[in-house]
N, C-alpha and C positions, 0 to 999 in steps of 0.2 A: 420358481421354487428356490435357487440359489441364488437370486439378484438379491444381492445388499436392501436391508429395510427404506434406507432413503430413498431409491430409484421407485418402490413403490407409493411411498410416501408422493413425492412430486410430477409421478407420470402415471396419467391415468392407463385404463385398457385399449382404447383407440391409440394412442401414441404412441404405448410399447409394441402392439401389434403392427406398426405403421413402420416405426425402426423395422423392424424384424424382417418385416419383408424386403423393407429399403437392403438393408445389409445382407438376408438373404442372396438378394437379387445379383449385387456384386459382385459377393462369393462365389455362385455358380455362373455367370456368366459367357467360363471359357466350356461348360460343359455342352456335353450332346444333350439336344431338349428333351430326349425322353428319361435320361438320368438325369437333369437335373428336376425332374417335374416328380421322382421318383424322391429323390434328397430332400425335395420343396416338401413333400409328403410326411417324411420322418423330420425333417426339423422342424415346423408345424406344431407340429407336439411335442418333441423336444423341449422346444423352446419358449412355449406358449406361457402369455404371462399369468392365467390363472389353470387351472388341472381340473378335469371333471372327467367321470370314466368314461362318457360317450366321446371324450376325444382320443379313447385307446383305438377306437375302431381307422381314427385315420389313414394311418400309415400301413392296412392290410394288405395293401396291392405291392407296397414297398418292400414288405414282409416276404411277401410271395415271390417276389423276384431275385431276393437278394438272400434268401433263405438257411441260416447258417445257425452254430449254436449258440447264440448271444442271443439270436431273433426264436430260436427255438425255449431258450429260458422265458422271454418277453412274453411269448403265445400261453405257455403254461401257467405263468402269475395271473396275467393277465382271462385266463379264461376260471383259473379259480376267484379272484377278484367280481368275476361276473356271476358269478354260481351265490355266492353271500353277499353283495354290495347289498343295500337297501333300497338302493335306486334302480338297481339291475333284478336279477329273477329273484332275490331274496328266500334262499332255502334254508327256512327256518332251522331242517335239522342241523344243516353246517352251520349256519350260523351259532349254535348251543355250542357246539361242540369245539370250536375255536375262539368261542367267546368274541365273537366278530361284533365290531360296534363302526359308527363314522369313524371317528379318530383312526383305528387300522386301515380302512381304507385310504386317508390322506398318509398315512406311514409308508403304505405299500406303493405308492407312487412314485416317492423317492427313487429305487431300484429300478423301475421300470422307465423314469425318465432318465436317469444314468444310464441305461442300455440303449434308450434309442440315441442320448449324445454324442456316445462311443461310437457306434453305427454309422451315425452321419460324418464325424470327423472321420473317422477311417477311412469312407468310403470319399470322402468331397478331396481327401490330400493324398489316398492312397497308404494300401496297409503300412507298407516298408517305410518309408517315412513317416506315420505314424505313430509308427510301435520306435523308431527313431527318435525321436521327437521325449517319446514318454523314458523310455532307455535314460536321455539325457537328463531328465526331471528329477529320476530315480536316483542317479547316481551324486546330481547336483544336492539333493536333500542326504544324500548317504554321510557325501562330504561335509557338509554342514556340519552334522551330527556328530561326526568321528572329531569336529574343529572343534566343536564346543565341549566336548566328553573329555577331551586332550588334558592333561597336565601340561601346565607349564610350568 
């Protein structure tokens, strides 16, 4: 969902899926196998090169373990997303009444795959380095902005 147009352009589904777990693999390899089998779970879907809602149910067990307010926002979109999809229980009255069509459910994916990115980066490098990490990003773009606003 945020891979640049070209990468899907010249890599089909087999390949992107085939990287991913290559570089997956990698990346968790200094972990313990049951957290990284846990991570494998939420990046998975994360990461995955196309989005269907039956791939929300993946990372439940990952859910349950690691169980926090980011995964609590995920549970709630995610279980109204099932209530009105047209693919899932499809309830006609919610659905009237939020004027739910395909397109909002490919909208609402966005959010819910940002939650499980966040999720797995935090959890694969550690909160504190993390939130480190983004701190520097934050303050790099602040600078930026304050350089180019600047009078000279």
């Amino acid at each position: 969902m945020f891979l640049p147009e070209i990468l899907d352009r010249y890599l089909n589904f087999f390949t992107l899926a085939s990287l991913l777990l290559i570089i997956l693999g990698i990346f968790l390899v200094n972990k313990k196998l049951k957290e990284s089998f846990y991570l494998y779970l939420i990046a998975t879907t994360a990461f995955a090169p196309q989005m269907y809602t039956q791939y929300l149910f993946i990372p439940l067990i990952a859910i349950a373990i690691y169980w926090n307010f980011k995964l609590i926002i995920f549970t709630i979109i995610t279980s109204f997303l099932f209530l009105v999809d047209g693919d899932q229980l499809n309830i006609q009255f919610l659905r009237e009444i939020f004027n739910w069509d395909l397109r909002s459910t490919r909208i609402v994916f966005y959010p819910l795959v940002l939650i499980l990115m966040i999720e797995f980066f935090e959890r694969s490098i550690g909160s504190k380095k993390f939130f480190n990490q983004i701190d520097l990003v934050k303050k790099s773009i602040i600078d930026k902005l304050k350089k180019s606003l600047s009078l000279k």
